[in-house]
C-alpha positions in Angstrom: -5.5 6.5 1.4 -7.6 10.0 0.4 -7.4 12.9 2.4 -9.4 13.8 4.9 -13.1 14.3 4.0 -14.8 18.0 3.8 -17.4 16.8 6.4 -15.5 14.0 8.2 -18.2 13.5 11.1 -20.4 12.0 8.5 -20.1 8.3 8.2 -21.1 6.6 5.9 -21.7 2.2 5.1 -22.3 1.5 1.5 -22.3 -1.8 1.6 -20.7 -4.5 -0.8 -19.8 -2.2 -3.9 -19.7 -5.0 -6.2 -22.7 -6.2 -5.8 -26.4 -4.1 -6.1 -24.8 -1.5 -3.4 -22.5 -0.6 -5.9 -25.4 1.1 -8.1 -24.8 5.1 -8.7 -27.9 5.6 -7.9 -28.6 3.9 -4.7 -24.6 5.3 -3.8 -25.8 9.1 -4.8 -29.1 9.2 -2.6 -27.5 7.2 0.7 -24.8 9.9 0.9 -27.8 12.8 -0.3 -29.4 11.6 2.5 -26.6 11.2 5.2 -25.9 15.1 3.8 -29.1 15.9 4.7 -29.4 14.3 7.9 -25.9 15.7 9.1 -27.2 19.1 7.9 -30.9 18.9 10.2 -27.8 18.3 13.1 -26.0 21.2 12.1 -23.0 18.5 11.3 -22.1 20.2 7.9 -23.5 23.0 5.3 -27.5 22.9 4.6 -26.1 23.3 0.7 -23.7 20.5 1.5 -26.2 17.4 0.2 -26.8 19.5 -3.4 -23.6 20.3 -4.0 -22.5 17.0 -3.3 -25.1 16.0 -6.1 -24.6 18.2 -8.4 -20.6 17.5 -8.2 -21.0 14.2 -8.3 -23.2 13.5 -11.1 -20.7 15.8 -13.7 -18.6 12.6 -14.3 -18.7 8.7 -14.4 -18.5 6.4 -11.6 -15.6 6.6 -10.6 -15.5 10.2 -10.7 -19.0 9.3 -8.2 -17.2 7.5 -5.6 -13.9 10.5 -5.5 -16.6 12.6 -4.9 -18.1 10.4 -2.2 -14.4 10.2 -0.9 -13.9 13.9 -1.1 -17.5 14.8 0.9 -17.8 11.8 3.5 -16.3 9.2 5.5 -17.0 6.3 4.0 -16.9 2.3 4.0 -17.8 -0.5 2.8 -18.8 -3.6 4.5 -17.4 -6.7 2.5 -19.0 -9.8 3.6 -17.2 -12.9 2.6 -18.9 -16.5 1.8 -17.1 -17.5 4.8 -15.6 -15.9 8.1 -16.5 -12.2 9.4 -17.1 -8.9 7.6 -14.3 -7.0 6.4 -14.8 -3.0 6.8 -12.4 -1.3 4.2 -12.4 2.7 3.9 -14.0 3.2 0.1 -10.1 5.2 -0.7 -9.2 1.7 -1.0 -11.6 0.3 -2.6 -11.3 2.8 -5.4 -7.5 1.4 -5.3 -8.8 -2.0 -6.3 -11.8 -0.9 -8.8 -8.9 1.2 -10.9 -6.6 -2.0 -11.0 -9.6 -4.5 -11.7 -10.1 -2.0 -14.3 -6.4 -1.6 -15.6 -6.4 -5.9 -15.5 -9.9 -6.5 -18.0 -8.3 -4.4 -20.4 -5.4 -6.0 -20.5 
């Protein structure tokens, strides 16, 4: 589990990350935007949605979603073939993306 988030009152769902949610791109502007949103509500910094950007995009994806960890409270929604969603915090999904990661190079 990560530590607590710099602006923990901004949630954030991301959806199924191995699937098309899991694109950097559509990852960096739902969490720009949820920045930007909080900061119109005076819920974190107005400078908060750049310099998430601008952090984020200085490494490679997984260096994307610590700095989604780092910013927000995130999830993900998993949604099984069968049964009901599963709602994981993204901390440990970025558990399970390093060891899928560790096992294909194997």
């Amino acid at each position: 589990m990560s530590e607590t988030p710099k602006y923990p009152g901004v949630v954030v769902g991301l959806g199924d990350l191995w699937g098309e949610a899991g694109n950097a791109y559509l990852i960096l502007g739902r969490i720009k935007e949820a920045l930007t949103v909080a900061a119109q509500g005076g819920d974190c910094d107005h400078g908060a949605a750049d310099a998430f950007f601008a952090e984020a995009t200085t490494g490679d994806y997984d260096h994307l979603l610590a700095t989604v960890d780092a910013y927000v409270d995130a999830f993900l929604v998993l949604t099984p073939s069968i049964g009901y969603p599963s709602i994981i915090p993204l901390s440990d999904f970025r558990e399970q993306y390093a060891n899928r990661q560790k096992e294909d190079s194997q």
